[in-house]
Every structure is written in C-alpha cells, then in structure tokens.
ZAVEX-773732 format. One record per residue (C-alpha): residue number from 1; residue in three letters; chain; x, y, z. Coordinates in Angstrom, 1 decimal. Layout:
N
<zadren><num>NUM</num><residu>Ala</residu><chaine>A</chaine><east>X</east><north>Y</north><up>Z</up></zadren>
...
# end
This chain:
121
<zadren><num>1</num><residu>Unk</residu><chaine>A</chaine><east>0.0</east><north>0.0</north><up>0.0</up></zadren>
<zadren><num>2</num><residu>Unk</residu><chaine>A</chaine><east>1.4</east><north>3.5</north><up>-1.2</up></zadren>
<zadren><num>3</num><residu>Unk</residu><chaine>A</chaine><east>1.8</east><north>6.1</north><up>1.6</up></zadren>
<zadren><num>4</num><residu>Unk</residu><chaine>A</chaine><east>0.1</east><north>9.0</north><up>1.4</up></zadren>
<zadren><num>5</num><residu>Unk</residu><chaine>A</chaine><east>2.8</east><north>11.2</north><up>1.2</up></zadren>
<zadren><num>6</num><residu>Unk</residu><chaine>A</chaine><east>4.0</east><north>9.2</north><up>-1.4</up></zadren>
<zadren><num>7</num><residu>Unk</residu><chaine>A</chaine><east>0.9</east><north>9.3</north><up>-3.9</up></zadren>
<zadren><num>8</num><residu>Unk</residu><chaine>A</chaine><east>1.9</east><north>11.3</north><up>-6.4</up></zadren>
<zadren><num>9</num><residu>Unk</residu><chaine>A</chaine><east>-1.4</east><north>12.0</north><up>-7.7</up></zadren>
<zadren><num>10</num><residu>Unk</residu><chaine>A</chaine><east>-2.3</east><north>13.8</north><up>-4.4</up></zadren>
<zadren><num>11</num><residu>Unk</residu><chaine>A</chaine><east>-1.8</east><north>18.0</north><up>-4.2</up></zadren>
<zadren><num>12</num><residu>Unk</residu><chaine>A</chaine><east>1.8</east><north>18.1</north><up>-2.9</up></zadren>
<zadren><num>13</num><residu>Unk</residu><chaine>A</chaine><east>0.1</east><north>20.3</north><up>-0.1</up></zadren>
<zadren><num>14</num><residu>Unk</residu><chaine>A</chaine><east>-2.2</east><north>17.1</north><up>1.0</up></zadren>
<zadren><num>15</num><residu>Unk</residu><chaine>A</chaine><east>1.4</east><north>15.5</north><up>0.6</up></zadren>
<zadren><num>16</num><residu>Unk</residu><chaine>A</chaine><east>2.8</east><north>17.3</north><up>2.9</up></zadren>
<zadren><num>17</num><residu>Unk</residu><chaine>A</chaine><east>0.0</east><north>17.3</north><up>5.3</up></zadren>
<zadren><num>18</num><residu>Unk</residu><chaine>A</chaine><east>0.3</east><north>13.8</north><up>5.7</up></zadren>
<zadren><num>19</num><residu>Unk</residu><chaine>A</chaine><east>4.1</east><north>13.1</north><up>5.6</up></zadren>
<zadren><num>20</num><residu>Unk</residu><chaine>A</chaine><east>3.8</east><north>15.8</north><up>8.8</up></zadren>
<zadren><num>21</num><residu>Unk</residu><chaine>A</chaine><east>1.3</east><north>13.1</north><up>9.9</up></zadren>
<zadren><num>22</num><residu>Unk</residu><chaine>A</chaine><east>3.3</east><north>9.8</north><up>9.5</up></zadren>
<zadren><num>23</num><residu>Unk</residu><chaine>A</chaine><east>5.9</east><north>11.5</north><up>11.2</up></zadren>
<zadren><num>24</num><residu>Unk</residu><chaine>A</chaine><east>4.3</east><north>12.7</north><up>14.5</up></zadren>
<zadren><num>25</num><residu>Unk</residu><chaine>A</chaine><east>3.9</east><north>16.3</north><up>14.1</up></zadren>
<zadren><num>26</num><residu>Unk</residu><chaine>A</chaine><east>1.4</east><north>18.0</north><up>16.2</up></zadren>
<zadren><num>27</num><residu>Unk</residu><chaine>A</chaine><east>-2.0</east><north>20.2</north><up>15.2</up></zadren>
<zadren><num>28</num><residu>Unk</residu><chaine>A</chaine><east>-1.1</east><north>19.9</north><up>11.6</up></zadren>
<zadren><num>29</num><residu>Unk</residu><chaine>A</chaine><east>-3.2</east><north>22.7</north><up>9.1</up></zadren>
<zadren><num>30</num><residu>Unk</residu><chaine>A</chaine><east>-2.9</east><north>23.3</north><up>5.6</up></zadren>
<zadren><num>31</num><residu>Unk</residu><chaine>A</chaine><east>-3.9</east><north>26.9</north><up>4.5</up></zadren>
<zadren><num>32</num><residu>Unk</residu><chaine>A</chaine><east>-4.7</east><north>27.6</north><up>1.1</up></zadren>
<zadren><num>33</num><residu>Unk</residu><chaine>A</chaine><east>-2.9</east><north>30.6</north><up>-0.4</up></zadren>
<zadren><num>34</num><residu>Unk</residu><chaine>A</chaine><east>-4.6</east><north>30.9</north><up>-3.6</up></zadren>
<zadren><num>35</num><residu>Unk</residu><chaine>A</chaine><east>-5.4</east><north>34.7</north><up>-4.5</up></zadren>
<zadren><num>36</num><residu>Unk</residu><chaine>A</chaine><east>-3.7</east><north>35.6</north><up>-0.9</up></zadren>
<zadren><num>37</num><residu>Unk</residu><chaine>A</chaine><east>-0.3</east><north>35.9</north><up>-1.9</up></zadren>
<zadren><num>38</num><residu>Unk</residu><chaine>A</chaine><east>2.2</east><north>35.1</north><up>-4.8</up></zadren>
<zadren><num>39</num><residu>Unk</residu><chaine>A</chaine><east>4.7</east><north>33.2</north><up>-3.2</up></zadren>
<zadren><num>40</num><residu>Unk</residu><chaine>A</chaine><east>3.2</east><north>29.6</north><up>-2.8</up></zadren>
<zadren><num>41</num><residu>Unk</residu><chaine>A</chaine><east>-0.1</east><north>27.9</north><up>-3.4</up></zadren>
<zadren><num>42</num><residu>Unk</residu><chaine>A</chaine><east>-0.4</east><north>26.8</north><up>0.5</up></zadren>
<zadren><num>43</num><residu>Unk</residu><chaine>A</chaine><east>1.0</east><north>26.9</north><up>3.5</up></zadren>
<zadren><num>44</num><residu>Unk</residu><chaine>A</chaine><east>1.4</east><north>24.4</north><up>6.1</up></zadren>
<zadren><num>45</num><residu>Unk</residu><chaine>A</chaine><east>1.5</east><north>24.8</north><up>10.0</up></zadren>
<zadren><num>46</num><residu>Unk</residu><chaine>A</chaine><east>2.7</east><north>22.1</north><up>12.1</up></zadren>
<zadren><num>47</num><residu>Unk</residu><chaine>A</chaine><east>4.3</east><north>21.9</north><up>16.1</up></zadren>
<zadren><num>48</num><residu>Unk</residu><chaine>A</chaine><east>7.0</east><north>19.6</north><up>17.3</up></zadren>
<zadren><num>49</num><residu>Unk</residu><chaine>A</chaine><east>7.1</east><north>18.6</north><up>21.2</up></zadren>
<zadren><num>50</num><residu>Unk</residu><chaine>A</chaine><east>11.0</east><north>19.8</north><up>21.7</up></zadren>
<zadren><num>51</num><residu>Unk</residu><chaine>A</chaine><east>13.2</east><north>22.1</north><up>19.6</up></zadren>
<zadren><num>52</num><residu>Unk</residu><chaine>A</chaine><east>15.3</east><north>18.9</north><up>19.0</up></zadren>
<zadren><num>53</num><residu>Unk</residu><chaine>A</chaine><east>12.1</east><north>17.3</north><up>17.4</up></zadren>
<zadren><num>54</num><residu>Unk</residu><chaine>A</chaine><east>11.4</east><north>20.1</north><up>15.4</up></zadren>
<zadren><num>55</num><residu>Unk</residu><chaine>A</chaine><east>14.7</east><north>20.1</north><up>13.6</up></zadren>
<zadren><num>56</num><residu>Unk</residu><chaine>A</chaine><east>14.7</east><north>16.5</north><up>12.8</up></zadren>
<zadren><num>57</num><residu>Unk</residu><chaine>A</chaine><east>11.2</east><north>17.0</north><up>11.5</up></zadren>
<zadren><num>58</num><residu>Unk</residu><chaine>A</chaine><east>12.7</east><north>20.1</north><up>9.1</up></zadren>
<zadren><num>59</num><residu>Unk</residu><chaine>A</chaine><east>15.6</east><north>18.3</north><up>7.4</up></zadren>
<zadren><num>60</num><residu>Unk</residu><chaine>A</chaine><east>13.0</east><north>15.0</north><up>7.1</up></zadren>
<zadren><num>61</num><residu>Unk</residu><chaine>A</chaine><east>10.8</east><north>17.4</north><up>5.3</up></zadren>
<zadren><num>62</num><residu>Unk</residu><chaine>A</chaine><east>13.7</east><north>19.1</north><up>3.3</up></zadren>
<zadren><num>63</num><residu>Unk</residu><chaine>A</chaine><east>14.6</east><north>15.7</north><up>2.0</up></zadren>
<zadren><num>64</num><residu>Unk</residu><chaine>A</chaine><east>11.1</east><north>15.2</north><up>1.4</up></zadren>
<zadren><num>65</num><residu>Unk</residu><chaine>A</chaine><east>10.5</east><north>17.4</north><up>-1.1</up></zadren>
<zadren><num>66</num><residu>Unk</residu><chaine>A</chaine><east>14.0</east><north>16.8</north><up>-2.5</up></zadren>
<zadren><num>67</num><residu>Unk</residu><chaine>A</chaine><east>12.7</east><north>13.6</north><up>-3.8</up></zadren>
<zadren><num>68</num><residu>Unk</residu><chaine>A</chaine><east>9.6</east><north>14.8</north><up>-4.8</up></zadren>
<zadren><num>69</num><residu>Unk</residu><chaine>A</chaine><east>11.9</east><north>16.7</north><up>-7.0</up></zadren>
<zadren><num>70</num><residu>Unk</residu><chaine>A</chaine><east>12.2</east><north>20.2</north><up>-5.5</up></zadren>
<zadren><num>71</num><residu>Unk</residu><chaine>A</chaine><east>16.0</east><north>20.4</north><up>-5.1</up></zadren>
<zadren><num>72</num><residu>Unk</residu><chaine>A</chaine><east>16.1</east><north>24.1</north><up>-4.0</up></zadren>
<zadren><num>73</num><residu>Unk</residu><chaine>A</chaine><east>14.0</east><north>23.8</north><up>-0.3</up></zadren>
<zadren><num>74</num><residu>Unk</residu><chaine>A</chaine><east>15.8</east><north>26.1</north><up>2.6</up></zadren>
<zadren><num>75</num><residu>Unk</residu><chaine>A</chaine><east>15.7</east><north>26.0</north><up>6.2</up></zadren>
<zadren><num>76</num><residu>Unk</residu><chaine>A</chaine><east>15.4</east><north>28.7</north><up>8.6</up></zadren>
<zadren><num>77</num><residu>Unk</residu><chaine>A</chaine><east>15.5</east><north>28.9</north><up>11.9</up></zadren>
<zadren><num>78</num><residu>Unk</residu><chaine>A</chaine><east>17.5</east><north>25.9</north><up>13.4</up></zadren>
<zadren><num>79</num><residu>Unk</residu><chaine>A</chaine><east>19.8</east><north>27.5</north><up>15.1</up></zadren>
<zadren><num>80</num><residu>Unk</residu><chaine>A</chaine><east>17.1</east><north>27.6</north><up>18.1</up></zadren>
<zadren><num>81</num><residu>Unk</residu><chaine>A</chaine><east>14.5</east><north>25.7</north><up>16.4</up></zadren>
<zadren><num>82</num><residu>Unk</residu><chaine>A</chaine><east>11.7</east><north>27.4</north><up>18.1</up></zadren>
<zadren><num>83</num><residu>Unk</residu><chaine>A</chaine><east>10.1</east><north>28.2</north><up>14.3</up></zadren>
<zadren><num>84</num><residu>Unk</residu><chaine>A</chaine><east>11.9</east><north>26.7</north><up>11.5</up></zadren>
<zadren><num>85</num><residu>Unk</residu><chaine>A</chaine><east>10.5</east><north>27.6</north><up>7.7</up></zadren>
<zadren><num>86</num><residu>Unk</residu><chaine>A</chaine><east>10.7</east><north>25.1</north><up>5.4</up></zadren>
<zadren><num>87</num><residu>Unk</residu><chaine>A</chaine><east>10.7</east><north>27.1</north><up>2.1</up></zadren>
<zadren><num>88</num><residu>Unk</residu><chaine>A</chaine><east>9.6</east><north>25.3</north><up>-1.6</up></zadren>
<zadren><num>89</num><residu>Unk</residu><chaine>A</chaine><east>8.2</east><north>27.2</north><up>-4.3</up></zadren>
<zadren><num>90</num><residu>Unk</residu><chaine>A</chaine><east>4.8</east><north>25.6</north><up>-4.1</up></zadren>
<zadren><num>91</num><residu>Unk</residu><chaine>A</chaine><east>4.1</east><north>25.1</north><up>0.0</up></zadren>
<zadren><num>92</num><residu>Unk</residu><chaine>A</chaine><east>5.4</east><north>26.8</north><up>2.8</up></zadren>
<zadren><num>93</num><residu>Unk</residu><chaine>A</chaine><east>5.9</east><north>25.1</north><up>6.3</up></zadren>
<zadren><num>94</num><residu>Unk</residu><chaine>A</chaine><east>6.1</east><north>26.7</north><up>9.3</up></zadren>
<zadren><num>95</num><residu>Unk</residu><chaine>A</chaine><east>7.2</east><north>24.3</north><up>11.9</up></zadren>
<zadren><num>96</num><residu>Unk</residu><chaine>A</chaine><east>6.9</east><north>25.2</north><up>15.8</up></zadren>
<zadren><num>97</num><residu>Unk</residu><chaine>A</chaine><east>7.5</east><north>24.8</north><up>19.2</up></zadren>
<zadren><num>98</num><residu>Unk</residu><chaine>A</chaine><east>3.5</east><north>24.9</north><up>20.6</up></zadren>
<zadren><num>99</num><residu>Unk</residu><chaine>A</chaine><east>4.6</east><north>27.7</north><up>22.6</up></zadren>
<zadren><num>100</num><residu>Unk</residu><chaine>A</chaine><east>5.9</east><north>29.7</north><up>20.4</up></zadren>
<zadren><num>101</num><residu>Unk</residu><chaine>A</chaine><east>3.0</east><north>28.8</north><up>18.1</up></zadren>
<zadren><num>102</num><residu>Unk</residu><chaine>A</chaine><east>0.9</east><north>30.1</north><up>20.4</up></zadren>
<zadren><num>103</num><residu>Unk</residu><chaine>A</chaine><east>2.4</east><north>33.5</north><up>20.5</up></zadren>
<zadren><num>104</num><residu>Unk</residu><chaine>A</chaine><east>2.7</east><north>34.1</north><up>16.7</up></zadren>
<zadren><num>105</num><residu>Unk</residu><chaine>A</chaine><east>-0.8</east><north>32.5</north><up>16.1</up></zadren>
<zadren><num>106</num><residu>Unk</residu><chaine>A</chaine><east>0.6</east><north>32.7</north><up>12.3</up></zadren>
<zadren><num>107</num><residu>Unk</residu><chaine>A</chaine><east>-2.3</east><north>29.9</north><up>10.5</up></zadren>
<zadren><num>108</num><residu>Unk</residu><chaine>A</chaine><east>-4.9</east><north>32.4</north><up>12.5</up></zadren>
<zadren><num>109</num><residu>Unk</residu><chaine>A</chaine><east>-3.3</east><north>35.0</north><up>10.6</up></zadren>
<zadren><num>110</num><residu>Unk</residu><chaine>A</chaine><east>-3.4</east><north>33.1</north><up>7.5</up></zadren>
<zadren><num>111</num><residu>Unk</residu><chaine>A</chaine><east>-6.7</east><north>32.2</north><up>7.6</up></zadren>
<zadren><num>112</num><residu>Unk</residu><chaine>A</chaine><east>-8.7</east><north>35.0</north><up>7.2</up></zadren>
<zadren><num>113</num><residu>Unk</residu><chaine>A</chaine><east>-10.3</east><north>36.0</north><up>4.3</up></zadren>
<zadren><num>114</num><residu>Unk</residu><chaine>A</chaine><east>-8.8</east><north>38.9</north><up>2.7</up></zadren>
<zadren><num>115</num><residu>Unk</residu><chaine>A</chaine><east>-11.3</east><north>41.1</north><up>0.9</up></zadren>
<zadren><num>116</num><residu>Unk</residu><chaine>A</chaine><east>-10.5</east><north>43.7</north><up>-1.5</up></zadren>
<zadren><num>117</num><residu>Unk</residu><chaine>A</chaine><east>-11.4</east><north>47.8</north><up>0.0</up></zadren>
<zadren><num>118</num><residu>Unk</residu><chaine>A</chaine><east>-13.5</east><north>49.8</north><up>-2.3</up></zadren>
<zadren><num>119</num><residu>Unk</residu><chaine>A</chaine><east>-11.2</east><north>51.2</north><up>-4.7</up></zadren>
<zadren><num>120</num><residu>Unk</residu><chaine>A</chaine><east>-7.6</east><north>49.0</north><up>-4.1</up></zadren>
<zadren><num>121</num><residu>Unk</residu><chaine>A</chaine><east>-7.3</east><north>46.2</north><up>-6.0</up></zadren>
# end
C-alpha cells in the first residue's frame, strides 16, 4: 500500500500534510494561499514537542520534497529551532515549538479572508 505522502497523484500540499502526519507532528493545518499571496499555493503549519524534534522534522521534510523533486528547499531557523521555515516554491511550512505557536498565532493570521477595500485592488 502506497503512503500517502507518497501518492503522487495527491496536491503536494495534502502531501505534505500527511508526511507531517506519519511523522508525528502536532496540530497539523494546511492553509490555502490561492489569490492571498504570490509566493506559494499553501501553507502548512505544524508543532513539534522539543526544539530537537522540530529540527529533525525540518531536514525530514527538506529531503522530502528533494525527492519529490524540489532540489532548491531552505531551512530557517535551526539554530534555536523554536520556528523553523521550510521554504519550496509551491508550499510553505512553518514548523513550531506549541509555545511559540501560540504567540505568533501565524495559520490564524493566514486564515482569514482577505477582501478587497472599495477602490484598491
């Protein structure tokens, strides 16, 4: 039986999602960015239980999409690894510490439906 992860047919976002999943992140949610920004198609927002955790789960995910064939993925933030970005072209991850989730509150951010003001476009 083919992982989830690994089903190629899948959105790489629901990819993502669920490699997160088989590998035990926490309070996993997938934003969709379409016709909120230009830098990715989604987002993904995921905790770790230790900052030690969280890095392992980063360079997992960096050799994740590296087989998935996206060779130019960068990591920030593991020097603490409080909140390390995982950044591809297509989806962004965001990988916490849950307190330091909690402070940013980032997919609450993300989440919200952006509407247009008379006049701006």
């Amino acid at each position: 039986m083919v992982r989830k992860s690994e089903d190629k047919s899948l959105p790489l976002a629901e990819r993502v999602h669920a490699f997160l999943d088989e590998n035990k992140a926490v309070d996993i949610v997938t934003i969709d960015l379409t016709n909120k920004t230009s830098f990715a198609d989604a987002m993904v927002v995921a905790s770790g239980t230790s900052g030690r955790f969280v890095k392992g789960l980063a360079e997992k995910l960096k050799e994740f999409f590296h087989k998935a064939g996206y060779p130019e993925v960068r990591l920030e933030g593991t020097t603490t690894c409080d909140w390390v970005l995982v950044d591809n072209p297509d989806v962004v991850v965001h990988l916490f510490r849950p307190e330091v989730r909690d402070l940013y509150q980032l997919e609450k951010m993300w989440s919200a439906e952006f509407r247009p003001q008379d006049g701006i476009v």
